[in-house]
Structure formats: structure tokens, C-alpha cells
C-alpha positions in Angstrom: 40.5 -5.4 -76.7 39.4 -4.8 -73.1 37.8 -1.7 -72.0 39.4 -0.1 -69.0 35.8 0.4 -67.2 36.6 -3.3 -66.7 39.1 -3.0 -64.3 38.0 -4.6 -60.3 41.8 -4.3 -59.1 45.2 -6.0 -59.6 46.3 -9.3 -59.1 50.3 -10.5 -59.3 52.1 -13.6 -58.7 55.7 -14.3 -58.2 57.6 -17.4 -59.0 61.0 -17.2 -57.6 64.0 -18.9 -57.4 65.6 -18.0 -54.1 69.7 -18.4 -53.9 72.0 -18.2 -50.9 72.7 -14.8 -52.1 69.2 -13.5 -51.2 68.8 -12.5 -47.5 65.6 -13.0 -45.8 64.3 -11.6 -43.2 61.1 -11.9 -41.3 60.1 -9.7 -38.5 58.4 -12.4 -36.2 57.3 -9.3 -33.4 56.5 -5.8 -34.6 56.4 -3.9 -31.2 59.7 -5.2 -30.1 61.6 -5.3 -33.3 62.1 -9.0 -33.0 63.3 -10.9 -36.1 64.1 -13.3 -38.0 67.4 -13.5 -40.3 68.9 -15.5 -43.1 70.0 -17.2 -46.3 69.2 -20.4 -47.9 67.4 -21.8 -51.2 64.0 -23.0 -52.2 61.5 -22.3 -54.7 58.3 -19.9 -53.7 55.2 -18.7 -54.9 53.6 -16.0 -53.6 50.1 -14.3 -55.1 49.5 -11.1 -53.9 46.3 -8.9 -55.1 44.6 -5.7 -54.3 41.7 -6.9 -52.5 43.7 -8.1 -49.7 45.0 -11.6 -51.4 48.1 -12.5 -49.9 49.5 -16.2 -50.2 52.6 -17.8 -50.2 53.3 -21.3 -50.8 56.8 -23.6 -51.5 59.8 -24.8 -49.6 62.8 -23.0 -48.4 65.9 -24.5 -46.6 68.2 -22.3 -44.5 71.6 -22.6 -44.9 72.4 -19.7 -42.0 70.3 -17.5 -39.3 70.1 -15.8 -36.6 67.3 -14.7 -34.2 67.2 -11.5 -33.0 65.1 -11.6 -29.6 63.6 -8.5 -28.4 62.0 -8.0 -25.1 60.9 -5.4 -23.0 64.0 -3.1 -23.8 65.8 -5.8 -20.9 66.8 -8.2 -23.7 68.1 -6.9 -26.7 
């Protein structure tokens, strides 16, 4: 059994099967608001801990998007 005193964080990984009924989005410009938007299918790992660990690996096909292209409160 493993004492709790142990403990120097948390670490998880994922394993997922993405379907088209998943929608993805990715935010490609934080100020503006500027994103990206979609469905598809692939397989992806992501590994993800408490000291700051952040990967993500695979392949991912998109079946439909859109971009949404921010700028300057001119382009919307």
C-alpha cells in the first residue's frame, strides 16, 4: 500500500476515439476571439499532468469547418 506522503502531483492520460459527432474547436487567437471550428474522426492521445505536462499526439481528419477570423473589431 502506498503512503499518501508520497504524493509529487497528478498525471492523466486520454486515449480517445473522436467521431463526427464530437465538435472541436480551437481558439487559434485569444485577444480577438478567433477560432477554429469542426467535426471529423481520428484517434488522440493527450497526457496532461500537474507540473505543467501537456502533450497531444495522433491524427485527426476533418470532415467539416469553418474559420472564424477576428480582427481589430473591422472584421468579424
Amino acid at each position: 500500500q502506498r503512503q499518501l506522503k508520497d504524493y509529487q502531483g497528478l498525471e492523466l492520460e486520454f486515449n480517445l476515439d473522436v467521431t463526427p459527432d464530437a465538435e472541436v474547436e480551437i481558439v487559434t487567437d485569444t485577444k480577438t476571439g478567433s477560432s477554429l471550428k469542426g467535426t471529423g474522426v481520428g484517434i488522440i492521445l493527450i497526457q496532461i499532468n500537474t507540473n505543467g505536462k501537456f502533450e497531444m499526439y495522433g491524427d485527426y481528419v476533418v470532415v467539416t469547418g469553418e474559420f472564424n477570423y477576428k480582427f481589430g473589431g473591422i472584421i468579424d
